[in-house]
Rosetta silent file (secondary structure, phi, psi, omega in degrees, C-alpha in Angstrom):
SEQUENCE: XXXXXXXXXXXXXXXXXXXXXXXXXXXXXXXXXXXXXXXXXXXXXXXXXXXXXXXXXXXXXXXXXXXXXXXXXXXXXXXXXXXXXXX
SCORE:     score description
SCORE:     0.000 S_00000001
   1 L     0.000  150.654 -158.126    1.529  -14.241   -0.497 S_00000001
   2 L   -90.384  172.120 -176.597    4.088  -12.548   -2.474 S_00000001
   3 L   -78.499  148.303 -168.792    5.682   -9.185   -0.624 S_00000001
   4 L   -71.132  146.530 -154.983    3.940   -5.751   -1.515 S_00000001
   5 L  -106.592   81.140 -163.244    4.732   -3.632   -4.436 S_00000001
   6 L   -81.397  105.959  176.730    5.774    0.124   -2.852 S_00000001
   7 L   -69.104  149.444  170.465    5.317    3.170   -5.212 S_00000001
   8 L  -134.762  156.001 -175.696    6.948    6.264   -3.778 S_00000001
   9 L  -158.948  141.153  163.100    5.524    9.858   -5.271 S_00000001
  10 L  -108.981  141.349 -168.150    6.639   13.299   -3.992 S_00000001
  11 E   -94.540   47.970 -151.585    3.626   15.521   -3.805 S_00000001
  12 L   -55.873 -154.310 -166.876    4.528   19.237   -5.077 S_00000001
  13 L   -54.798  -61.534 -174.651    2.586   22.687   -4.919 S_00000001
  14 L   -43.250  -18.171 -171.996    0.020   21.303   -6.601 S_00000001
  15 L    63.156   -2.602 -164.416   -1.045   18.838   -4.168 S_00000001
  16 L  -118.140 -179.411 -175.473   -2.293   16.083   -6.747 S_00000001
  17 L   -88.876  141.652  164.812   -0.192   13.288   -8.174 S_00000001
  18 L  -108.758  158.012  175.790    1.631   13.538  -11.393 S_00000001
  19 H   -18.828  -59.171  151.901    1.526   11.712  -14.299 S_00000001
  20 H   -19.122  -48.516 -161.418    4.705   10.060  -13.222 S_00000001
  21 H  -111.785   -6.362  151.654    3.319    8.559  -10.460 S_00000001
  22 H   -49.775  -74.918 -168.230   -0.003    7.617  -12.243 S_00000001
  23 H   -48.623  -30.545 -174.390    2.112    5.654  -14.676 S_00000001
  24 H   -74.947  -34.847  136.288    4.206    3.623  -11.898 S_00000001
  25 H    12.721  -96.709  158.774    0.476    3.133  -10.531 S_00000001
  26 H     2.433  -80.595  179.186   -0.082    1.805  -13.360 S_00000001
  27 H   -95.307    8.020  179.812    2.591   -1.023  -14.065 S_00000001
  28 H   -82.350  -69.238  162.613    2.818   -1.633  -10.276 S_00000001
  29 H   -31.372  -51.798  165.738   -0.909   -2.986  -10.818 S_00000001
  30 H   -47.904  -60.655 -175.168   -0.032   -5.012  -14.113 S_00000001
  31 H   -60.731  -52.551  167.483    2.764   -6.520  -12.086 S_00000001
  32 H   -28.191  -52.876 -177.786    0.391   -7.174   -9.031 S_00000001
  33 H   -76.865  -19.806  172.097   -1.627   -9.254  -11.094 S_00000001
  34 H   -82.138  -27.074  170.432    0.787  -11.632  -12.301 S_00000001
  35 H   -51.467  -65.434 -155.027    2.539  -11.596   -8.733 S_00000001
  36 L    84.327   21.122  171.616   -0.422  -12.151   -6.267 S_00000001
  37 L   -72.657  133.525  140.618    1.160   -8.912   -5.101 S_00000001
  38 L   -78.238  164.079  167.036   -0.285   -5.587   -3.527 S_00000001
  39 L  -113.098  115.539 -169.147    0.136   -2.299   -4.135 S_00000001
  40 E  -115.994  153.651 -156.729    1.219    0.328   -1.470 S_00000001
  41 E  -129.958  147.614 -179.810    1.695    3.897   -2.017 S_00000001
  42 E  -138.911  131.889 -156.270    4.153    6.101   -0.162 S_00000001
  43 E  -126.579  139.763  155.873    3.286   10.021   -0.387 S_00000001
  44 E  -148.969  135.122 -149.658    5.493   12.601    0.454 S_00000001
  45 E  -177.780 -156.380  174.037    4.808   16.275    0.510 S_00000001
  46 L   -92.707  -51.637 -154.277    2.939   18.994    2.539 S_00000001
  47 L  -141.043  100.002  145.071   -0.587   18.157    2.260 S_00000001
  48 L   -95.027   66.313 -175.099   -1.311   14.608    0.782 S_00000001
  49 L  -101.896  -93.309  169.261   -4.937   14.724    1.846 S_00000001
  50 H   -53.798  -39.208  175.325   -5.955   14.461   -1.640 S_00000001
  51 H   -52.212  -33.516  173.824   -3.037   12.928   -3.408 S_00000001
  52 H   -45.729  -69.108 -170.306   -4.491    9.699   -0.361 S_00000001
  53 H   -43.110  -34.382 -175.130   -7.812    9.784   -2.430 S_00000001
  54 H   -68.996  -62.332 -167.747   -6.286    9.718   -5.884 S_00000001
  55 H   -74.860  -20.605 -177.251   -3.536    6.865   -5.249 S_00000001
  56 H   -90.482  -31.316  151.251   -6.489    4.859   -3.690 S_00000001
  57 H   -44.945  -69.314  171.103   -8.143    5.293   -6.479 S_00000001
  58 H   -53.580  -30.494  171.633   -5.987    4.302   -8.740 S_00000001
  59 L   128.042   -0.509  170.718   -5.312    0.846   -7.080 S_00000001
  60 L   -73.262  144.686  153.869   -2.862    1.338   -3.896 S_00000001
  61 L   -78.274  -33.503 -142.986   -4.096   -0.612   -1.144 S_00000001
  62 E  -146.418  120.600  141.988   -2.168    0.144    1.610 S_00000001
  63 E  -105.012   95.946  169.781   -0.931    4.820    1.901 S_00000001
  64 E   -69.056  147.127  169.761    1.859    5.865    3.809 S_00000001
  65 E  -152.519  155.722  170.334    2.378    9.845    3.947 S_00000001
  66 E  -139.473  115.462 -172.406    4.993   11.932    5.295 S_00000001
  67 E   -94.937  149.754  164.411    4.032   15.486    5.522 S_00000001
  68 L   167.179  122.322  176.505    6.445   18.470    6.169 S_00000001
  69 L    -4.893  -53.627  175.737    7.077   21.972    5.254 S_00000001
  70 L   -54.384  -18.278 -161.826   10.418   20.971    3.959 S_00000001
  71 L  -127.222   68.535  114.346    9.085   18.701    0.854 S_00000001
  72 L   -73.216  -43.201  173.964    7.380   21.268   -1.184 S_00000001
  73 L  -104.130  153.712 -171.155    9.751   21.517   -3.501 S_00000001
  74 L   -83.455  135.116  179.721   11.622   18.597   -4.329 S_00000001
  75 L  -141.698  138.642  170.949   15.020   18.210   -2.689 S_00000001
  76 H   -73.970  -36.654 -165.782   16.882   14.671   -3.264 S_00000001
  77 H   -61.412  -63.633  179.922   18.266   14.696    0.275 S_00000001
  78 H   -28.484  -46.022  162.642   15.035   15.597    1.702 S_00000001
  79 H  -104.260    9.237  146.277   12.799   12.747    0.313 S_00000001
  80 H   -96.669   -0.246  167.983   14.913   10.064    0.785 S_00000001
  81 H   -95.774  -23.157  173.873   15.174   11.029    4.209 S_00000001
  82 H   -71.883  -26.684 -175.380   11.190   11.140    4.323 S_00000001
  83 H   -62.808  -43.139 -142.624   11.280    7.710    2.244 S_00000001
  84 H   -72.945  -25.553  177.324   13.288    6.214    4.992 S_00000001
  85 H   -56.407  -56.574 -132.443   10.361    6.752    7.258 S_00000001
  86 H   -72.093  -51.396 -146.730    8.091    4.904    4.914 S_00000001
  87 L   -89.727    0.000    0.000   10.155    1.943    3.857 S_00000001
């Protein structure tokens, strides 16, 4: 089986997903099917409670989340040190 295909989306005020990460969604999925690949989702924010529901929707198999105070607002250092959890 081929190795899994990991989307990462930062999760702002809003709590939902953005378009952005709908679209990688998207071609992550396309690619899956020619692959024999999954698709895994990596959320990072405050509150991905809903943003889980959404990306599972959407076709992730497999949701990682990293919650924290610090990632409302988008910071680069910050959410590559929360990616680092994920991946």
């Amino acid at each position: 089986m081929a190795d899994p295909i990991l989307v990462l989306a930062h999760i702002n005020e809003t709590l939902e997903i953005d378009i952005g990460t709908k679209e990688a969604l998207g071609f992550a999925l396309n690619v899956s099917k020619q692959t024999g690949s999954t698709v895994e989702c990596g959320l990072i924010g405050t509150d991905n409670a809903s943003a889980v529901d959404a990306v599972t929707v959407l076709g992730a198999t497999k949701v990682y989340t990293v919650e924290d105070s610090s990632l409302a607002r988008f910071s680069g250092d910050n959410v590559v040190s929360a990616a680092s959890r994920i991946v």
